[in-house]
C-alpha positions in Angstrom: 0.0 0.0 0.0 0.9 3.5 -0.4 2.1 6.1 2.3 0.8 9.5 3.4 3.2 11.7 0.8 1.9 9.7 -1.8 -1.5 10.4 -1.4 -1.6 13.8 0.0 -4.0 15.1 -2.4 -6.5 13.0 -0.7 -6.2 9.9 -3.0 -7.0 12.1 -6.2 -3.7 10.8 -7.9 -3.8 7.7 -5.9 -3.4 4.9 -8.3 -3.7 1.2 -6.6 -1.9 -1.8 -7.9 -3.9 -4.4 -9.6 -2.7 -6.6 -6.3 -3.7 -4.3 -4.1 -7.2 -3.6 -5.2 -7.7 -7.2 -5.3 -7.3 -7.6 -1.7 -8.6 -4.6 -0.6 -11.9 -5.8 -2.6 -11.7 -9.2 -1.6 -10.9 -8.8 2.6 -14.1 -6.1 2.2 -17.0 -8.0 0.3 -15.5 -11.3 2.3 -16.2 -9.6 5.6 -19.2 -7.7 4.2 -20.9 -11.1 3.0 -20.0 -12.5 6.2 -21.1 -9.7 8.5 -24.7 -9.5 6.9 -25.1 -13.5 6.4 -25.4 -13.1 10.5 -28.1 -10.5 10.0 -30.1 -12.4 7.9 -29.8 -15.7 8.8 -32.2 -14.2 11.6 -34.7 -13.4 8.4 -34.3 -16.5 6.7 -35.1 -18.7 9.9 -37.9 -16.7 10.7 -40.3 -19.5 10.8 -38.4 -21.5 13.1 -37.0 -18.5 15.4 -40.8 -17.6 16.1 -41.6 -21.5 17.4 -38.3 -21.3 19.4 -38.5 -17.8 21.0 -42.0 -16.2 20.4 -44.6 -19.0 20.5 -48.3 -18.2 21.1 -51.7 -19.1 20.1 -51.6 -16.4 17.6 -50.3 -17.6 14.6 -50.1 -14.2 13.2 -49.1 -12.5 16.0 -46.1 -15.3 16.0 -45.0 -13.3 12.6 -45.5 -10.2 13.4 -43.2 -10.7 16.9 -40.6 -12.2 14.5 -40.8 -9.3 12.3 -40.0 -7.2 14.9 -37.2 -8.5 16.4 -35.9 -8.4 13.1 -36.6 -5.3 12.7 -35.3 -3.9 15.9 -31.5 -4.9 14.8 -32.4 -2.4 12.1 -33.5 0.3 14.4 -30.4 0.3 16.1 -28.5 0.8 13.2 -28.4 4.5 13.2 -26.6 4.4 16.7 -24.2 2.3 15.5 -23.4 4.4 12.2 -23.3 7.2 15.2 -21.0 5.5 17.1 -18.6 3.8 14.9 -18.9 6.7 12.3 -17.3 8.9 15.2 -14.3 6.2 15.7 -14.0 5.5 11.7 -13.4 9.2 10.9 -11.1 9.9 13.9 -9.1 6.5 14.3 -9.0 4.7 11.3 -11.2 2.9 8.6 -9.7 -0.4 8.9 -10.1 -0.7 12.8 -13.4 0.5 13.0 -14.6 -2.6 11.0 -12.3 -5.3 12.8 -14.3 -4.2 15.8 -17.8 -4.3 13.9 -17.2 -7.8 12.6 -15.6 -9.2 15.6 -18.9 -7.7 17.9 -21.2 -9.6 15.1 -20.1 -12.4 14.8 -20.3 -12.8 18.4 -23.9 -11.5 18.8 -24.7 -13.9 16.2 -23.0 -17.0 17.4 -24.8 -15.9 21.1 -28.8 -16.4 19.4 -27.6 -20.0 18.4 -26.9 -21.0 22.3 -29.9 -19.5 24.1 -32.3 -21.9 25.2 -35.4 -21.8 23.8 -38.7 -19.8 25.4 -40.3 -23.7 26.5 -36.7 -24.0 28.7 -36.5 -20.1 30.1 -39.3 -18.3 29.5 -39.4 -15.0 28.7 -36.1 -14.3 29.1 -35.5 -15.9 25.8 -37.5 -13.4 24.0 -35.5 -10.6 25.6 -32.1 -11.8 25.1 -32.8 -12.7 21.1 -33.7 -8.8 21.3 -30.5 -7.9 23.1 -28.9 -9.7 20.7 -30.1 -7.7 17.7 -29.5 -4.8 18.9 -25.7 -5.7 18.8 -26.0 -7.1 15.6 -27.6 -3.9 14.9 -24.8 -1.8 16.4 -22.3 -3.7 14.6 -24.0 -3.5 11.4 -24.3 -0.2 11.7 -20.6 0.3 11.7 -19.6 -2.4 9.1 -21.5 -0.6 5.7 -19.7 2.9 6.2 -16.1 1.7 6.9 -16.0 -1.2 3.7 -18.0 0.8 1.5 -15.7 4.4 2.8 -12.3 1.8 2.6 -12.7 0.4 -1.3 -13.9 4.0 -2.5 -10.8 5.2 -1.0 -8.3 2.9 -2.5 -10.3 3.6 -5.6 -9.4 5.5 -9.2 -12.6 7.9 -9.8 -13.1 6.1 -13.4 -13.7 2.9 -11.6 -15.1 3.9 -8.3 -18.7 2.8 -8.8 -17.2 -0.7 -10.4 -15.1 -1.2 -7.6 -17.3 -0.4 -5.0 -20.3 -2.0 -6.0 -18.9 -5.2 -4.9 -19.8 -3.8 -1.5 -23.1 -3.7 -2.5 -23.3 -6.9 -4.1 -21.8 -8.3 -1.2 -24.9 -7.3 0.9 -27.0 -9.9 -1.6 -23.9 -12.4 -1.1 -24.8 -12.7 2.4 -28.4 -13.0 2.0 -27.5 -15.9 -0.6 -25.1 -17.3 1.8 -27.2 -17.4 4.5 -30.0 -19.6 2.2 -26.7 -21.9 1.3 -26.3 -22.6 4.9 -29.2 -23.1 5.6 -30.4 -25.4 2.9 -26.9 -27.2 3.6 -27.7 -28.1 7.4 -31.4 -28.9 6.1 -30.3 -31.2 3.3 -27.4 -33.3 6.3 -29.6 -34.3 8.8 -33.1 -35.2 9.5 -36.3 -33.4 9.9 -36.7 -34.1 13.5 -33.0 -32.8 14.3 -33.3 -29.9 12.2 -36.4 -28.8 14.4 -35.1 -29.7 17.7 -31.3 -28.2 17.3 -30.0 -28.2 14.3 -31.5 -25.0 13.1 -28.7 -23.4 15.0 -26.3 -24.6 13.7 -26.2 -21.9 11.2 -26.0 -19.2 13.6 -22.9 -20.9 15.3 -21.0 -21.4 12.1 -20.8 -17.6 12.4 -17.6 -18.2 14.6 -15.9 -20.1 12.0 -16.8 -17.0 9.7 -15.6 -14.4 12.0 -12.0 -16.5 12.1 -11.7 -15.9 8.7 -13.3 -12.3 8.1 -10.6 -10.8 11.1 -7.7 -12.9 9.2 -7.9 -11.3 5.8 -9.0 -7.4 7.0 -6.1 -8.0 9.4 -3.4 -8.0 6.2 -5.1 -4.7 5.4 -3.3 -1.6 5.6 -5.4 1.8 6.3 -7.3 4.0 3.9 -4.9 6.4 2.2 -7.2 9.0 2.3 -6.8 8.5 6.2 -3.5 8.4 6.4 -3.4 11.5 4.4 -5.6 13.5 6.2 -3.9 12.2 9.9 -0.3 13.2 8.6 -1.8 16.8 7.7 -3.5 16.9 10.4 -6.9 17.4 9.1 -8.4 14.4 11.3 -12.4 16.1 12.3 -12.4 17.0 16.2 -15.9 16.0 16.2 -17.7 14.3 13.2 -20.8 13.8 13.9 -21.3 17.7 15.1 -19.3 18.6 11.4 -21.4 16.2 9.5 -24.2 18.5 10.1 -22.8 21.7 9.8 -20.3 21.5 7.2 -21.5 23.6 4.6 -23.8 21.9 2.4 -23.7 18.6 4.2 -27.3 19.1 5.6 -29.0 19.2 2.5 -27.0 16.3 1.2 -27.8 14.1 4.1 -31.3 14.8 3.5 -31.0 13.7 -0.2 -29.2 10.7 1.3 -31.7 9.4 3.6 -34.6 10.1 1.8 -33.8 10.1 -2.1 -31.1 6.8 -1.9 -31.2 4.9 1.2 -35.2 4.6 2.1 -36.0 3.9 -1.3 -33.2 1.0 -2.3 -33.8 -0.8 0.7 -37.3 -1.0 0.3 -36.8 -2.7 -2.9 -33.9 -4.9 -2.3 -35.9 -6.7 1.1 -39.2 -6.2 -0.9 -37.6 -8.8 -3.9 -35.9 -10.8 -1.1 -37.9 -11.3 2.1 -41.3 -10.1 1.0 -40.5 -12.2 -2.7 -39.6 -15.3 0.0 -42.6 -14.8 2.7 -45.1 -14.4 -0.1 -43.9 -17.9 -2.0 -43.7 -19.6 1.4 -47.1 -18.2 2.9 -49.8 -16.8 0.5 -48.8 -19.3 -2.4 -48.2 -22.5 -0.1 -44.8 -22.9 -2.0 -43.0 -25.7 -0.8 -40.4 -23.9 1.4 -37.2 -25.9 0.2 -38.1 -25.3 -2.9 -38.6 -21.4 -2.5 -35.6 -21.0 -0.3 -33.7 -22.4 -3.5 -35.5 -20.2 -6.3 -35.0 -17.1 -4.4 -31.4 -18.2 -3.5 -30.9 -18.5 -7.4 -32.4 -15.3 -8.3 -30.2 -13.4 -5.9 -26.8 -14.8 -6.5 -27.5 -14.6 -10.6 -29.5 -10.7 -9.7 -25.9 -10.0 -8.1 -24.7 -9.6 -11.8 -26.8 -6.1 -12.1 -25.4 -4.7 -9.4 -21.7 -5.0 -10.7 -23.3 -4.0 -14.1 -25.4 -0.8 -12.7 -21.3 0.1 -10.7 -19.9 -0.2 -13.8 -22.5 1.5 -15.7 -22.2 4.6 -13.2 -19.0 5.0 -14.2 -19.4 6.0 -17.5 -22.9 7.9 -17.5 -23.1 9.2 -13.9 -24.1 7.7 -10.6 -27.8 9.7 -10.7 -29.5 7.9 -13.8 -29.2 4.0 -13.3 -30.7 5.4 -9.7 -33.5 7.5 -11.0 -33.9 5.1 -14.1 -34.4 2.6 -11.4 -37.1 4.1 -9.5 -39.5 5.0 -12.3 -39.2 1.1 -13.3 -40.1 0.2 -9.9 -43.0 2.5 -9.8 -44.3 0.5 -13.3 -43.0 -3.1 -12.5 -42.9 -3.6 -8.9 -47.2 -5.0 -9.2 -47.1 -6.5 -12.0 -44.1 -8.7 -11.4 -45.8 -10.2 -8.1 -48.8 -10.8 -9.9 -47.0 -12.5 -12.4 -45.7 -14.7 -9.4 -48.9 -15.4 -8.1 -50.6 -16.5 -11.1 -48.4 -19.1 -11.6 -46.8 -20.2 -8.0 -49.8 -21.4 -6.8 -52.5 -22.0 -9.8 -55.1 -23.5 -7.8 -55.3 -21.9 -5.1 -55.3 -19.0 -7.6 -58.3 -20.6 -9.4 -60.2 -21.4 -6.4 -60.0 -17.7 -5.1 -61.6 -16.4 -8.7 -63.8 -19.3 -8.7 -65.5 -19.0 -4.9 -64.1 -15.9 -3.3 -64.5 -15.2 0.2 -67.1 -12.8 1.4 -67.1 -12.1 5.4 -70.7 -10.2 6.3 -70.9 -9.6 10.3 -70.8 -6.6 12.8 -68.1 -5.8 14.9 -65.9 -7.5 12.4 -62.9 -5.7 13.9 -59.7 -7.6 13.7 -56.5 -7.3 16.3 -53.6 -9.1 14.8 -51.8 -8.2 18.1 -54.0 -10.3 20.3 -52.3 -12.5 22.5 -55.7 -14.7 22.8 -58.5 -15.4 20.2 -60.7 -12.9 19.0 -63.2 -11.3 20.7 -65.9 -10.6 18.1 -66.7 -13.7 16.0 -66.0 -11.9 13.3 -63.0 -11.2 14.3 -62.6 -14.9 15.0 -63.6 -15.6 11.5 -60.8 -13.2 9.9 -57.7 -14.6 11.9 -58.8 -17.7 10.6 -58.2 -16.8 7.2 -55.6 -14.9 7.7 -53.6 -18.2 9.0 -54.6 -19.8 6.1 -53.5 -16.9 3.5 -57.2 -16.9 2.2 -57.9 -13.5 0.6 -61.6 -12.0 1.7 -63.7 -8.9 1.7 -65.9 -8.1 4.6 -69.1 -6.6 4.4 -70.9 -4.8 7.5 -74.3 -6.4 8.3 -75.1 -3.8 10.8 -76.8 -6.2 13.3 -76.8 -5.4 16.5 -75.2 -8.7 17.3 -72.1 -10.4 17.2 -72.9 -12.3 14.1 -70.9 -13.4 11.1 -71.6 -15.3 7.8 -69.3 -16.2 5.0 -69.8 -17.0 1.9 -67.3 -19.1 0.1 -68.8 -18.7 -3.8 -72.6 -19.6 -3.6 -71.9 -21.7 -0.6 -72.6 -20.4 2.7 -71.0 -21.5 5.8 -72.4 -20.6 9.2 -69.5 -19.8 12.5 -66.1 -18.7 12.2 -65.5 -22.5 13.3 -61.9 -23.8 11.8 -63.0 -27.3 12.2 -66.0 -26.3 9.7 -64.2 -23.3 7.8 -61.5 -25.1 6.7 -63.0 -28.3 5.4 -65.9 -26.0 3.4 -62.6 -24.1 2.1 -60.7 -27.1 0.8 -64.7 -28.5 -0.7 -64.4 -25.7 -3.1 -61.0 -25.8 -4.3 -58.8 -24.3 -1.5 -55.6 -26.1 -1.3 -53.8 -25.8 1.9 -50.9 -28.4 1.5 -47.4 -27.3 0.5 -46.5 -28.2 -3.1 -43.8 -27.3 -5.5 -44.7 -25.7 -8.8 -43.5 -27.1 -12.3 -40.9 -26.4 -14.3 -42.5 -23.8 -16.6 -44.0 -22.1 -13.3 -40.4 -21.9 -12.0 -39.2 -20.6 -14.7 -41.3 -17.7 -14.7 -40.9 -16.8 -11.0 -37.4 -17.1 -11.2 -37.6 -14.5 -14.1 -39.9 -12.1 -11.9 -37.4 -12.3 -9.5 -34.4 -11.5 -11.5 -36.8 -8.9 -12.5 -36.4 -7.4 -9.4 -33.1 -8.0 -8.7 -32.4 -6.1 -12.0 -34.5 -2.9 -10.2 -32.3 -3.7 -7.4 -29.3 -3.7 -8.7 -29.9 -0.5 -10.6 -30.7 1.4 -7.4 -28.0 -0.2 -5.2 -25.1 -0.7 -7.6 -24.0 2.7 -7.8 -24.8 3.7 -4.1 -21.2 3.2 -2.7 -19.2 5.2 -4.6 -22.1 8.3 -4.6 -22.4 8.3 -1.3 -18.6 8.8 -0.6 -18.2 11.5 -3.4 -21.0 13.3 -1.7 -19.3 13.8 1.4 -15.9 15.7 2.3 -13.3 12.9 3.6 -12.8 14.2 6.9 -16.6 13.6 7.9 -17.2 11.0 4.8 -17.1 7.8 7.4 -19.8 9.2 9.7 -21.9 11.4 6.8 -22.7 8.3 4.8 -23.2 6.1 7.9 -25.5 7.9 9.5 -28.3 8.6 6.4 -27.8 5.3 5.4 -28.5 3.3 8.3 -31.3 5.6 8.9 -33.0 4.7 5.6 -32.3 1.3 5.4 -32.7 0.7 9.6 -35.8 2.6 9.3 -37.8 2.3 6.1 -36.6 -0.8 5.1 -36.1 -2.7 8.6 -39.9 -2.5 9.8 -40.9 -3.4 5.9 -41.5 -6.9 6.5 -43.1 -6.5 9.7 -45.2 -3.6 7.9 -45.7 -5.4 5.0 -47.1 -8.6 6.6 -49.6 -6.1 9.4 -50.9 -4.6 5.7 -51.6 -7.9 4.8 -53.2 -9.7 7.8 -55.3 -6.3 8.1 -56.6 -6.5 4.4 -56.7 -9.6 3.4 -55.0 -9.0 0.9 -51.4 -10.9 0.2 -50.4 -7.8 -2.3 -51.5 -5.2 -0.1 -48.3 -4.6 1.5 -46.1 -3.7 -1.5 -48.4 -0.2 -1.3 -45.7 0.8 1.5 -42.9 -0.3 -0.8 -44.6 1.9 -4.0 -45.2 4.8 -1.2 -41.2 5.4 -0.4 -40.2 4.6 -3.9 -42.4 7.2 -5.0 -40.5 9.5 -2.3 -37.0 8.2 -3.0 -37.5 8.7 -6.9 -38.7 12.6 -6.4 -36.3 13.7 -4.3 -33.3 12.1 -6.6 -34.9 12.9 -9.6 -35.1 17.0 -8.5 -32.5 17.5 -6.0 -29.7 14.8 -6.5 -26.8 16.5 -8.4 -24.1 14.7 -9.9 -20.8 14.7 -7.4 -17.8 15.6 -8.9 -15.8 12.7 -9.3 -12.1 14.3 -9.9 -12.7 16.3 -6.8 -12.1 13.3 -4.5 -10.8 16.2 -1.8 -14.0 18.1 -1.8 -17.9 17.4 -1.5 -20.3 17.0 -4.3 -22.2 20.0 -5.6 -25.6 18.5 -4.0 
């Protein structure tokens, strides 16, 4: 690696060997795909996590409690783009993440050994959440410093290439995580898998850690750090500058609410909403939708090298901008393209004898710890466990009554034991199944299809963010927007997503809040993004 003289300029004329660029890539996306394969092997378990840690009689509050444990690691996020911001722009890039990786991989390897809420009690629930909120912390830290460290080492006419292996890493360790976990599946029996073996993913996180620490430990510092320490120009305080540098608030607004909210929300919305809504509402086989979702992310990872590569020869705004206008067209369609063919006959069925709920008080808690207390009510959670799709109409009795009509068939009580059964008598088919090959094929293209808006909106991110922000407060002025937007607005998506849904009835409901921050993200990049000026490495974008 270079010295301080060399790169005094602030890395402007910094030219890296094709060596070192290797390694610097290679030790980051490593340690990046190993750092988020611990956060989302907590998404991709879900199922299982909320038998082990939040049972109840719910089934739908089950989910939802899941959903918010994952999405508290996300709320934390911000504090730990705070926090480790602070220590990455005054002691260093490359310790900064040796501490965030070392403190998740811990966190992670710590959910595999607690005992499960039949053996403790609550206090399983509470230290899962503990938990998170390292993972969160760490997580928090980890983004900043790889993405900051590879744009730093970086030549500005392959900056968004370069860096966009960061971002593809992200997807690496979602893809990872389905890997290991179809893996541990595939070696042992159903009856181990249930009773332990499902955590044997999270401990392999140690193993993971071991070699994340070894190859960032053969990396030298930024030399964009090294420059600014030897000049002295090190911030006194960067989270106070980050906010007062000139220009930096408006940019930090354009960040949050123009990049981050609105590239999460369409990354998790093609991953974890694309994966709960093959494995719930569609009755996909979960094996098999774990492996077509695995597949569409690790061959989707192509666009985001393509959309970093792409940014380097027309600007980092349009692939962004382009990206949210095709979101705002596809995002529907492409899930309804899914559904018509995951799932024909329950598709079929649904057309053929729809669901019609007529009753008063049919007000439904998806919170409640017990059942219902209206038998409407009663008669929507039903469904709702099912997947079933319904409308309710208000009989305005004075009575807690409910009818439902299931086609020209009416069934009388919110009864399981007689929903169910009249369900399945007109068509409904509850059983898990795996579609054929021609349906396969056509989810798997839906779902590149959104790996390809994805990748658009995500490749470039890396290398914009950094030329956005002046390199004294860069660590903690990307951190902190980011994790915001993607702890925030993308974090509580599932849980929001699936509340949407349950409420409704409606399994496509919950991509409204996904079209909603798109819709934000793509107005304010579309009118107030400016391009940065890439051979200005030592000074902010003109946003």
């Amino acid at each position: 690696m270079t010295d301080a003289a060399a790169v005094a300029d602030h890395g402007a004329a910094y030219q890296p060997t094709s060596k070192d660029i290797r390694m610097v890539i290679a030790a980051s996306s490593a340690g990046t795909i190993f750092e988020w394969y611990d956060f989302f092997i907590y998404g991709t378990l879900a199922a299982i996590i909320g038998k082990a840690f939040f049972p109840s009689d719910n089934a739908t509050l089950e989910v939802l409690l899941v959903w918010a444990g994952f999405a508290v690691g996300f709320g934390f996020r911000p504090l730990g783009a705070v926090l480790f911001g602070f220590l990455g722009d005054r002691l260093g890039r490359k310790y900064t993440f040796l501490v965030t990786v070392t403190l998740m991989g811990i966190a992670t390897a710590g959910v595999g050994m607690i005992p499960s809420a039949a053996t403790i009690g609550i206090a399983a629930p509470i230290i899962v959440i503990l938990l998170r909120v390292l993972q969160g912390l760490a997580l928090g830290g980890e983004y900043g410093g790889a993405a900051v460290y590879v744009a730093e080492h970086s030549p500005p006419e392959k900056r968004g290439f370069y860096t966009s292996f960061i971002q593809a890493s992200v997807v690496g360790g979602f893809v990872l995580s389905l890997i290991v976990v179809l893996g541990c599946k595939a070696a042992m029996s159903d009856a181990i898998w249930q009773s332990w073996g499902w955590r044997v993913p999270f401990l392999l996180s140690i193993v993971l850690l071991a070699i994340s620490l070894w190859m960032r430990l053969k990396l030298s510092e930024s030399p964009v750090f090294q420059a600014m320490k030897a000049e002295g120009e090190i911030a006194k305080n960067p989270i106070k500058e980050s906010f007062t540098y000139p220009g930096n608030p408006k940019r930090i607004f354009v960040a949050l609410f123009g990049i981050a909210a609105g590239l999460t929300v369409i990354w998790y919305t093609a991953m974890f909403s694309g994966l709960a809504f093959l494995k719930g509402p569609m009755k996909v086989e979960d094996t098999a939708a774990e492996i077509i979702v695995g597949v569409a992310a690790a061959l989707g990872m192509g666009f985001f090298l393509w959309a970093g590569h792409l940014s380097d020869k027309i600007g980092r705004k349009k692939p962004i901008v382009w990206g949210y206008a095709a979101t705002l067209v596809l995002l529907f369609p492409l899930f309804w393209w899914m559904g018509s063919v995951a799932n024909p006959d329950l598709k079929a069925a649904a057309a053929k004898a729809p669901v019609v709920v007529t009753g008063s008080q049919c007000s439904y808690n998806p919170f409640a710890q017990g059942p219902q207390t209206t038998a409407c009510g009663r008669t929507i959670a039903e469904l709702t466990k099912l997947g079933v799709p319904y409308k309710v109409v208000a009989s305005g009795d004075a009575f807690d009554t409910v009818k439902i009509h299931i086609g020209d068939r009416e069934v009388a009580g919110e009864d399981p034991a007689v929903l169910k059964p009249a369900l399945e008598a007109k068509g409904y088919n509850f059983e898990k199944q795996i579609p054929g090959p021609m349906s396969l094929a056509v989810i798997l293209l839906a779902l590149l299809g959104l790996s390809a808006l994805s990748g658009f909106t995500y490749g470039p991110v890396a290398a914009l963010l950094s030329e956005m922000f002046p390199p004294h407060v860069r660590y903690s002025s990307l951190s902190i927007p980011y994790h915001i937007g993607t702890g925030y607005f993308g974090g509580f998506l599932p849980f929001i997503a699936s509340l949407i849904a349950a409420v409704t009835g409606n399994a496509y409901a919950g991509l409204w809040y996904t079209w909603g921050v798109v819709l934000v993200a793509f107005l304010v990049s579309a009118f107030m993004l400016q391009e940065p000026a890439k051979d200005q490495w030592d000074k902010p974008g003109t946003t």
